[in-house]
C-alpha positions in Angstrom: 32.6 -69.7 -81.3 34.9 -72.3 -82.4 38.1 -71.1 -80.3 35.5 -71.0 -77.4 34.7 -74.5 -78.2 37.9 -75.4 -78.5 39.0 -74.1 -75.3 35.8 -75.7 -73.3 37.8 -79.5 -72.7 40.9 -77.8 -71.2 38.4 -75.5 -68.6 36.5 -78.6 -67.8 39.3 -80.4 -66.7 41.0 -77.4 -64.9 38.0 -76.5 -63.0 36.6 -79.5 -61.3 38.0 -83.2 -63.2 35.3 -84.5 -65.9 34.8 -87.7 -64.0 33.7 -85.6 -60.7 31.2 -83.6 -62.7 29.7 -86.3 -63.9 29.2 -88.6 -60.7 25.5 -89.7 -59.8 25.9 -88.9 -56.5 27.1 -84.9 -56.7 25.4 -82.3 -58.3 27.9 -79.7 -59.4 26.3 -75.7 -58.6 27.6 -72.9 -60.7 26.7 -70.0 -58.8 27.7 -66.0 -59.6 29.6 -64.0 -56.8 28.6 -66.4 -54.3 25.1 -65.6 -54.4 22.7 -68.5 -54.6 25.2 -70.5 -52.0 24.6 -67.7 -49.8 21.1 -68.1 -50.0 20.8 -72.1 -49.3 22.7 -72.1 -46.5 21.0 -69.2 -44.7 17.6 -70.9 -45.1 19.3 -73.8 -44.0 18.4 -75.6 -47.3 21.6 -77.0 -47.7 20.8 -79.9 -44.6 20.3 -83.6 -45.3 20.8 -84.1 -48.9 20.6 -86.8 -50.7 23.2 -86.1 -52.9 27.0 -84.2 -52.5 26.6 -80.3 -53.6 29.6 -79.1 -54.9 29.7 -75.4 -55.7 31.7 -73.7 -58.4 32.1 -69.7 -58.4 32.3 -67.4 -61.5 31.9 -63.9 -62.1 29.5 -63.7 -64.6 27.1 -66.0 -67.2 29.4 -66.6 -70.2 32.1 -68.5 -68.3 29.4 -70.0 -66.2 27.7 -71.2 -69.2 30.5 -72.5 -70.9 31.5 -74.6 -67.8 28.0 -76.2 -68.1 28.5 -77.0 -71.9 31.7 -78.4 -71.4 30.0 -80.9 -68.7 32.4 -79.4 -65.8 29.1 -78.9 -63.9 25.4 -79.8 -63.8 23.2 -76.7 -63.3 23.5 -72.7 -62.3 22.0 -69.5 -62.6 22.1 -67.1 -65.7 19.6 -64.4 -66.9 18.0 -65.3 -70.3 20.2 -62.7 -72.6 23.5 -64.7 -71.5 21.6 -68.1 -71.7 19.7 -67.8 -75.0 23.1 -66.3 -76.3 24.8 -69.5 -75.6 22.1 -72.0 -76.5 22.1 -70.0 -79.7 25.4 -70.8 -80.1 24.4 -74.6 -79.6 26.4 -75.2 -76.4 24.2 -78.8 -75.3 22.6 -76.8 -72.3 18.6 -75.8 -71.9 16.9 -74.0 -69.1 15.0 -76.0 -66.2 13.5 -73.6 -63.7 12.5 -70.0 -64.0 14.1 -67.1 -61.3 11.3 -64.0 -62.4 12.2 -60.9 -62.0 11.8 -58.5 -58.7 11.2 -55.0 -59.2 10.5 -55.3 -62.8 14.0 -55.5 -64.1 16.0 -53.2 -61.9 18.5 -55.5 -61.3 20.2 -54.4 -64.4 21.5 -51.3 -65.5 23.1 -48.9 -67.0 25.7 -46.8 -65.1 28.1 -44.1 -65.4 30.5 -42.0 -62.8 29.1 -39.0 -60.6 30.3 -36.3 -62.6 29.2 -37.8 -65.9 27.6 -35.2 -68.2 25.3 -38.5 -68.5 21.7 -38.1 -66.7 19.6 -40.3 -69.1 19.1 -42.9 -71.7 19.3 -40.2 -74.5 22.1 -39.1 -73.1 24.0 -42.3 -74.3 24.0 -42.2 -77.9 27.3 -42.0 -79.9 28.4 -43.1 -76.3 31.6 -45.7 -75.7 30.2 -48.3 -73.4 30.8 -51.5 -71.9 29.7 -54.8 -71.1 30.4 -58.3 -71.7 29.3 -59.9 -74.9 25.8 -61.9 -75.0 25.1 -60.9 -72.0 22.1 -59.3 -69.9 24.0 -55.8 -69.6 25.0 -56.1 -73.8 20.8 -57.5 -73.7 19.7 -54.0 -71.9 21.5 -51.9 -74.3 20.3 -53.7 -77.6 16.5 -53.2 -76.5 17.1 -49.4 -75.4 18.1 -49.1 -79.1 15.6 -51.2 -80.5 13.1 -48.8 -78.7 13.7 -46.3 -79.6 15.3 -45.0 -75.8 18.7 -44.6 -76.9 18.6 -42.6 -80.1 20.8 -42.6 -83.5 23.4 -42.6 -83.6 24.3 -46.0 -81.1 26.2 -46.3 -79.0 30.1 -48.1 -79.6 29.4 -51.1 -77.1 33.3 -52.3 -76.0 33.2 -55.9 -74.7 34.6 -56.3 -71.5 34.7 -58.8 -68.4 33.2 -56.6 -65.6 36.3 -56.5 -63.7 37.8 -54.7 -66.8 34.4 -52.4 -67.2 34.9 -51.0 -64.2 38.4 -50.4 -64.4 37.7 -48.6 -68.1 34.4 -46.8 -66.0 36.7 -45.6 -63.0 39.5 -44.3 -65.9 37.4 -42.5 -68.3 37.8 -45.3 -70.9 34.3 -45.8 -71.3 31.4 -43.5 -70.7 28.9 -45.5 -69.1 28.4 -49.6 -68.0 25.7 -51.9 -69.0 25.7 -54.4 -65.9 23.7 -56.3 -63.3 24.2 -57.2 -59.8 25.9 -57.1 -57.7 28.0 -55.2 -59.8 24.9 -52.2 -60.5 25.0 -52.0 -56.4 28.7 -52.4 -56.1 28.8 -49.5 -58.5 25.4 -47.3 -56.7 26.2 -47.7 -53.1 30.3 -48.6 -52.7 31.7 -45.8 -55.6 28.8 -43.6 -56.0 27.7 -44.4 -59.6 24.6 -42.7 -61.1 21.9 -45.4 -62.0 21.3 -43.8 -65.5 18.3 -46.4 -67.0 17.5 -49.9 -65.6 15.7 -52.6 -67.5 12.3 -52.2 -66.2 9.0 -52.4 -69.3 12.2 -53.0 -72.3 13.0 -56.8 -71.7 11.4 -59.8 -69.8 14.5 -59.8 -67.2 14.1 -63.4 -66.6 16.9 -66.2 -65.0 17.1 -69.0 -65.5 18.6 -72.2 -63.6 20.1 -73.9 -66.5 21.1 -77.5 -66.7 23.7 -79.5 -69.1 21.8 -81.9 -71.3 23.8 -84.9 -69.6 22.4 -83.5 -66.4 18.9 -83.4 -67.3 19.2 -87.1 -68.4 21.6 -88.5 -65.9 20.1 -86.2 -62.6 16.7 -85.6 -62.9 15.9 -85.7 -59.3 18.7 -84.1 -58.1 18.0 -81.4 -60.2 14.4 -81.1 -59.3 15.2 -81.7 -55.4 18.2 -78.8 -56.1 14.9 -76.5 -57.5 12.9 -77.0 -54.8 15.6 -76.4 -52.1 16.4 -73.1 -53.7 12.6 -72.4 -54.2 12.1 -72.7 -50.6 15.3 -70.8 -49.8 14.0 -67.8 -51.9 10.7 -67.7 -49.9 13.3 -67.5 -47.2 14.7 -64.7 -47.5 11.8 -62.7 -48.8 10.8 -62.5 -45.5 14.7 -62.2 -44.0 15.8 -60.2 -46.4 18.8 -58.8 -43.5 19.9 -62.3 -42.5 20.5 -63.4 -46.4 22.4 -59.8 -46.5 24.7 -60.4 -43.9 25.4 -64.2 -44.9 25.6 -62.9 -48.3 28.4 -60.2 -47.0 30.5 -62.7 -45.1 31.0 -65.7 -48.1 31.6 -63.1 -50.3 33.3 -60.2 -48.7 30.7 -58.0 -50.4 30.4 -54.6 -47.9 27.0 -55.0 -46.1 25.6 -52.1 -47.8 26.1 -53.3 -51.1 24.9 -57.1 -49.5 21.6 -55.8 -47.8 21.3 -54.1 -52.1 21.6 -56.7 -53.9 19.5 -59.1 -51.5 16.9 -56.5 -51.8 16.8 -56.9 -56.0 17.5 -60.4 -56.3 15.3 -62.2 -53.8 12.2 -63.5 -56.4 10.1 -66.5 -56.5 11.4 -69.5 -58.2 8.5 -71.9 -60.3 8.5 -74.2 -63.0 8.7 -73.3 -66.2 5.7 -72.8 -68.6 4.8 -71.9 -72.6 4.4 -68.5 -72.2 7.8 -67.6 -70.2 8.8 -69.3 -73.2 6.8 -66.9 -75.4 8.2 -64.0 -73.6 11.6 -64.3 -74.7 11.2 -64.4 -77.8 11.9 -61.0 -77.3 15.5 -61.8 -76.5 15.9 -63.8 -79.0 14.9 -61.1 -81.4 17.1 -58.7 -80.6 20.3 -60.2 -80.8 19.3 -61.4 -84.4 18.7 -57.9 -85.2 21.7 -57.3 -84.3 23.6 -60.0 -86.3 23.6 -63.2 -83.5 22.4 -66.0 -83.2 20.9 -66.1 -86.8 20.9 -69.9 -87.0 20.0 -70.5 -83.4 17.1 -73.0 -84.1 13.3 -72.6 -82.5 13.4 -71.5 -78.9 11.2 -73.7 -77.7 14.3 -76.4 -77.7 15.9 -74.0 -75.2 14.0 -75.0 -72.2 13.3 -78.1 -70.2 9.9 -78.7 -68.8 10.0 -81.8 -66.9 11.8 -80.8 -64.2 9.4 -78.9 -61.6 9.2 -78.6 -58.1 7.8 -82.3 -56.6 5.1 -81.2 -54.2 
């Protein structure tokens, strides 16, 4: 963690300008694949601010999260594996608003190719397979373990950035892929993966919108207007599920298939946070300190944020 930390000034400075992230008046959005940003401005959330939103794009939650600890933005969306991962790590970041799962956890997932020998979770033990470190996808695969799914002996889990998973997937590097979407429908519906085991009844499969420390201090209301703008855009789209689809498949350049997918998994209903959320991942915390993580990570209770809820 140390090189990471050592690396975070030079990204925050190459991504946005420390003096930008930190300006009252803009509120700095780190968004996955275009997603949420999709979302906001197809409910039409995104209309009369009070404040400049700036978004920032990544591809997954550990860069995301450490451009939040480094202060080059103020808030974005993880699921609590990657987040609890790097608040473990004490990166100065804690979560302020809960995303709940839809479907029960189906939005992450273990795949393989078509012609994989592969058709279950039992299947995957001694198996070569990848995902990125701390998070949900390396999450998924520590709890089918823990339970008992996958069977001894475990799996050999090969970090990778999920460009470079599916690349290893598509070339027989790896046997299967612990991911999440849109890459689980990128995988399903555009090359005709096998969905092997999901995280449904083996994790809580929360998000989180998390927020930097400075933010929570210095942007309170932003943040909490930015909540409820995004709560309301979620109700949104549950009921025009084909509008986010295609909005999401034109700012992305996602194929409309794979859009009208992940729209279908990922469409929830935003609320504040409470003490039992908080209770429930205690379970995440768990099992990446059976694993060998996050062993000093402090109580998780100091993870989350509560004050920040949606004004009514």
């Amino acid at each position: 963690m140390a090189s990471v930390r050592k690396f975070l000034p030079f990204m925050a400075a190459l991504l946005l300008g420390t003096s930008f992230a930190q300006a009252e008046d803009t509120l700095i959005v780190a968004d996955q694949k275009g997603q949420q940003k999709a979302l906001l401005e197809a409910a039409g959330q995104d209309k009369n601010l009070p404040y400049t939103l700036h978004w920032t794009e990544f591809e997954a939650a550990a860069p995301l999260l450490q451009a939040l600890a480094a202060n080059a933005v103020d808030t974005g969306i993880a699921g609590d594996g990657p987040f609890l991962f790097a608040w473990g790590a004490h990166l100065p970041i804690k979560a302020a608003f809960l995303v709940p799962p839809r479907g029960g956890g189906e939005s992450t997932a273990v795949v393989t190719t078509s012609s994989s020998p592969i058709h279950n979770a039992a299947d995957l033990s001694g198996k070569k397979i990848g995902t990125g470190k701390g998070s949900i996808g390396h999450l998924l695969l520590l709890r089918l373990i823990a339970t008992g799914a996958i069977p001894a002996p475990a799996p050999h889990i090969v970090f990778l950035a999920p460009a470079q998973a599916k690349a290893a997937l598509d070339t027989g590097q790896i046997d299967a892929w612990s991911t999440w979407e849109p890459y689980v429908s990128l995988a399903v519906v555009q090359s005709h993966a096998r969905n092997i085991v999901d995280g449904r009844n083996v994790m809580p499969n929360n998000s989180f919108f998390v927020a930097t420390n400075e933010a929570l201090a210095t942007k309170h209301a932003q943040l909490a207007d930015f909540y409820k703008r995004m709560t309301a855009a979620y109700a949104w789209g549950t009921e025009h599920q084909a509008e986010y689809a295609a909005i999401l498949a034109r700012q992305t350049g996602l194929p409309l298939p794979v859009a009208t997918a992940v729209a279908k998994r990922l469409i929830a209903s935003p609320a504040p946070l409470t003490p039992k959320v908080i209770q429930q991942e205690q379970t995440t915390l768990d099992a990446y300190r059976s694993d060998g993580f996050l062993k000093d990570a402090g109580k998780l209770e100091d993870a989350f944020d509560l004050t920040v809820s949606t004004p009514q």
